[in-house]
C-alpha positions in Angstrom: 0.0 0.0 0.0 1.0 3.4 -0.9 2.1 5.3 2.2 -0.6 8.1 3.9 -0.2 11.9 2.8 2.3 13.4 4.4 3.0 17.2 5.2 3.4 18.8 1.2 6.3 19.9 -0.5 4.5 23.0 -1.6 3.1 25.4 1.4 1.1 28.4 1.2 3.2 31.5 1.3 3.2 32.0 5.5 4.0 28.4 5.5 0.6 27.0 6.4 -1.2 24.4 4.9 -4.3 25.5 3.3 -7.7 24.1 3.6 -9.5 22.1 1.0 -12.2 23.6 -0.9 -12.1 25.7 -4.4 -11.2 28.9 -3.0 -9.1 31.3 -5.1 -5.4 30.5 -5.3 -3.0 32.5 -3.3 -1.2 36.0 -4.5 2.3 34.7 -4.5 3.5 31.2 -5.2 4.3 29.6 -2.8 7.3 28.1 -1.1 8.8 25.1 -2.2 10.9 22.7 0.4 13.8 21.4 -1.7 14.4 18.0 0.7 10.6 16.9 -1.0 10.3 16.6 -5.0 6.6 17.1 -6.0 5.2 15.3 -9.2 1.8 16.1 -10.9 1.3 14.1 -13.4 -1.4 14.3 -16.0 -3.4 12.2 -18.7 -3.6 14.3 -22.1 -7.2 13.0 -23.3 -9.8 14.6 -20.9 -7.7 16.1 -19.0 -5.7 18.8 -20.9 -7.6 18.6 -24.1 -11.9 17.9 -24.0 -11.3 16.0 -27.0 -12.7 12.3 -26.3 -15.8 12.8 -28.4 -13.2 13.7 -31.7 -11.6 10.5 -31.0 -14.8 8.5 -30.5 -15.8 9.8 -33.9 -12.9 9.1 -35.1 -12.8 5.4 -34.1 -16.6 5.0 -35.0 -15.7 5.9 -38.7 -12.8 3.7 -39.3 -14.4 1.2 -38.0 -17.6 1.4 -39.8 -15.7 1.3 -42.9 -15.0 -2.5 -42.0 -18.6 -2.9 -41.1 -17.4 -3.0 -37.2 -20.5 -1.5 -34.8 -19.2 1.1 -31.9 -21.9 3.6 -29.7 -20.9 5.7 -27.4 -21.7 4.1 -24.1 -19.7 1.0 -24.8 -16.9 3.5 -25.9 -17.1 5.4 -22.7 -17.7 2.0 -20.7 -14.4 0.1 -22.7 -12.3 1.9 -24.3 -11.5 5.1 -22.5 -7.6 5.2 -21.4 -6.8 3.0 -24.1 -4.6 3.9 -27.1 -5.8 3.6 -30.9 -4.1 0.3 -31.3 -5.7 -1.4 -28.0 -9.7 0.7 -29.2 -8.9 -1.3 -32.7 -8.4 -4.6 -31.4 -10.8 -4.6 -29.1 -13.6 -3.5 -31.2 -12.4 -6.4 -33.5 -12.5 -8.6 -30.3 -15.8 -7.6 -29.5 -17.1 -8.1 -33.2 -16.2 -11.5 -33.1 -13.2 -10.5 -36.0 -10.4 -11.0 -37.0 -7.8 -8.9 -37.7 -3.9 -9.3 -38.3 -1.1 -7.5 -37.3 -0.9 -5.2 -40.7 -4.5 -4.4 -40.4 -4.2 -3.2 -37.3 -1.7 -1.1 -37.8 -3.3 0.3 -40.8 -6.9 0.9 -39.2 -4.5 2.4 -36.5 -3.0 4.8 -38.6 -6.1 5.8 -40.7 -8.0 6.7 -37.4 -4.8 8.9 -36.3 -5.0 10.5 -39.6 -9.0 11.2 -39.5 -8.5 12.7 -35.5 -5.3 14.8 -36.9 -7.6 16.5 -39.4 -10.4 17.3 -37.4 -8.3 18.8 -34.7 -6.4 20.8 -37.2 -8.1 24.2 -36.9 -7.5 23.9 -32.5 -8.6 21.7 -29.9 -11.5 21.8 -26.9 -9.4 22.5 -24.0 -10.7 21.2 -20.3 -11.6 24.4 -18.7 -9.0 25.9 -16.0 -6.1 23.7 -17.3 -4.0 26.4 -18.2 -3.9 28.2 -14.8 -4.4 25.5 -12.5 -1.5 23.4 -14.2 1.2 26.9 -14.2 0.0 27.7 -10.7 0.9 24.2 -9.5 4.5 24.7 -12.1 5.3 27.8 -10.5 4.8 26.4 -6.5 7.4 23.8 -7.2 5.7 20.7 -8.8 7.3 19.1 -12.1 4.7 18.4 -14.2 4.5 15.3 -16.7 2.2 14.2 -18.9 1.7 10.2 -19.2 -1.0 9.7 -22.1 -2.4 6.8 -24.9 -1.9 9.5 -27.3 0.5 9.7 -29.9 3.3 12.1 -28.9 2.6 14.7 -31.9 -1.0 15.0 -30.7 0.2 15.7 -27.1 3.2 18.1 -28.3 0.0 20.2 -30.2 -2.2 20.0 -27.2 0.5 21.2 -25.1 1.4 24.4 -27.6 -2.5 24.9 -27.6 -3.2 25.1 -24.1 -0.2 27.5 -23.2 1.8 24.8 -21.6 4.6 23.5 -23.5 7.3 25.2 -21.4 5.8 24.0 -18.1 5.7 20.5 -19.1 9.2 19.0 -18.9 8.2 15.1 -19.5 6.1 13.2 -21.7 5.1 9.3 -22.2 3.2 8.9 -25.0 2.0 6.1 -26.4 5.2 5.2 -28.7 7.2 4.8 -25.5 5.5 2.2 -23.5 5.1 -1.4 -24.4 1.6 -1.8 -22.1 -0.9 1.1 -22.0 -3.2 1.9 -19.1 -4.1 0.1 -16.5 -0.7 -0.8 -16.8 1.6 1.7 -14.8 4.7 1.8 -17.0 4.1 5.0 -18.3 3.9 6.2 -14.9 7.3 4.6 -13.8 8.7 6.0 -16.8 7.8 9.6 -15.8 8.5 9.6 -12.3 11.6 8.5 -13.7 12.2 11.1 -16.3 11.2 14.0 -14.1 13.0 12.3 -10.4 15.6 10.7 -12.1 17.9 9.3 -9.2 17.7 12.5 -6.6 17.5 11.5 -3.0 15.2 13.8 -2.3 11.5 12.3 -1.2 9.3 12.0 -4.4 5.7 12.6 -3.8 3.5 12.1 -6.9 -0.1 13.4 -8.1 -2.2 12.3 -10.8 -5.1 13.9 -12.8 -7.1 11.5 -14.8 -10.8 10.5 -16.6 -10.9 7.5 -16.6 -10.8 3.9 -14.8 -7.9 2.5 -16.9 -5.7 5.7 -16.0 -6.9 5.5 -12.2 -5.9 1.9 -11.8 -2.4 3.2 -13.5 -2.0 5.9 -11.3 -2.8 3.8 -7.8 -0.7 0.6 -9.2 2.3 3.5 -9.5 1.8 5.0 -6.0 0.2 8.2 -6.6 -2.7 9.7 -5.5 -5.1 10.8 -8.1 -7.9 13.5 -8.8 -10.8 12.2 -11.3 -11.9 14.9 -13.6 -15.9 14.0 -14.9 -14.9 15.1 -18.4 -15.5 11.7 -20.3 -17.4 9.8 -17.6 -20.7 11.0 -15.5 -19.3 11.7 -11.8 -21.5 8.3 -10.8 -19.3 6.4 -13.2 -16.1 7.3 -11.3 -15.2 5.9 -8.2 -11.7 5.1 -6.2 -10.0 8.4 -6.7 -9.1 10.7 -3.8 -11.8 13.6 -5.5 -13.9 14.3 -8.0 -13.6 17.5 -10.2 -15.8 18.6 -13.2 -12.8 20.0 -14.5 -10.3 22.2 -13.4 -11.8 25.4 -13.0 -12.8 27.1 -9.4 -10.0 24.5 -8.2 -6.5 25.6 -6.8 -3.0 23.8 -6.9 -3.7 23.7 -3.4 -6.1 21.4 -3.1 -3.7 18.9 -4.2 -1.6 18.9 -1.0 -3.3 16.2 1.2 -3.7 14.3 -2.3 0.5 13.7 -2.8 1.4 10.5 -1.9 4.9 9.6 -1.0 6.9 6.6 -3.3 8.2 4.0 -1.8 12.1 4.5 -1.4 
């Protein structure tokens, strides 16, 4: 088991821990202890960009070419947190299909290409993201993204959203040989943004979805649900529940941090 919270890394700017809630963010950033290395790590899909229902339809198309049924509940209930190449399969599972290695990676590719061109003239972003994500960068936190996405679609989400020089690690889908649940893309992050320091990592997740929860516990991090792609009913396990970002504080993460395991 993960270890409890512990006193943050980040304080508020007289030092005390703030209380929980959505109030307004303090006027200064605050302090950072140096001895504790905070980690916020994020999902891409839902949680930087609104963007599920462009990859749904993207899916849905590609598949419909091959005569391959997909609605949106089971695609909400199934395949969320899962990259193209996992939605494919499945859906070819599901269908009682078969489908080789070359066709999947060419269905794979041909649903990247139809979500590139609908998201070429800008993407949905989750509301708040921007501030909430440079307010946690500038109280100390190194910030990673660990996503199913492909890493050109996360490097355009990132420009989009004002966040590109605040973000200083991504896994994407290209580097990871087992997508969510799984939590090697989380290892690989704390890894990338920790590295060997002996300071005491504490680590944060945002995600949307069950996969990326189960990720984010099997990893040792403690984890904020945003209700962007799922109905707040839907979502259960994480340490809170958020529509999205906005009205919420970097703050409110502190009693959420939970220390890794030497």
């Amino acid at each position: 088991m993960p270890a409890a919270p512990r006193a943050a890394a980040v304080t508020a700017p007289d030092g005390r821990r703030p209380a929980g809630g959505t109030t307004a963010a303090p006027p200064a950033p605050p302090r950072h202890d140096a001895s504790v290395i905070d980690l916020l790590l994020l999902d891409y899909n839902g949680v930087i960009v609104d963007d599920e229902p462009i990859h749904f339809a993207a899916l849905r198309e590609v598949l419909a070419v091959e005569r391959v049924a997909l609605d949106r509940e089971i695609y909400d209930a199934a395949y969320l947190g899962l990259d193209d190449r996992a939605c494919v399969r499945l859906a070819f599972e599901r269908a009682r299909r078969p489908l080789d290695a070359e066709g999947l990676r060419l269905l794979s590719a041909r649903k990247a290409r139809w979500y590139a061109d609908r998201v070429r003239t800008g993407l949905p972003l989750v509301a708040g993201v921007r501030a909430f994500v440079r307010g946690a960068a500038a109280a100390g936190a190194r910030v990673g993204v660990v996503s199913a996405a492909l890493r050109r679609e996360i490097a355009a989400g990132l420009a989009a959203a004002g966040l590109g020089d605040v973000v200083t690690a991504v896994v994407s889908a290209e580097d990871v040989r087992a997508g969510k649940p799984d939590p090697e893309g989380y290892r690989i992050a704390i890894t990338r943004l920790a590295g060997d320091a002996p300071a005491l990592r504490r680590v944060v997740a945002v995600e949307d979805s069950l996969p990326g929860l189960a990720a984010a516990r099997a990893a040792g991090a403690g984890c904020v649900l945003l209700a962007t792609s799922h109905r707040r009913d839907r979502l259960s396990g994480g340490d809170a529940v958020w529509d999205s970002f906005a009205g919420h504080a970097p703050h409110e993460l502190l009693p959420l941090f939970r220390d890794l395991a030497a």
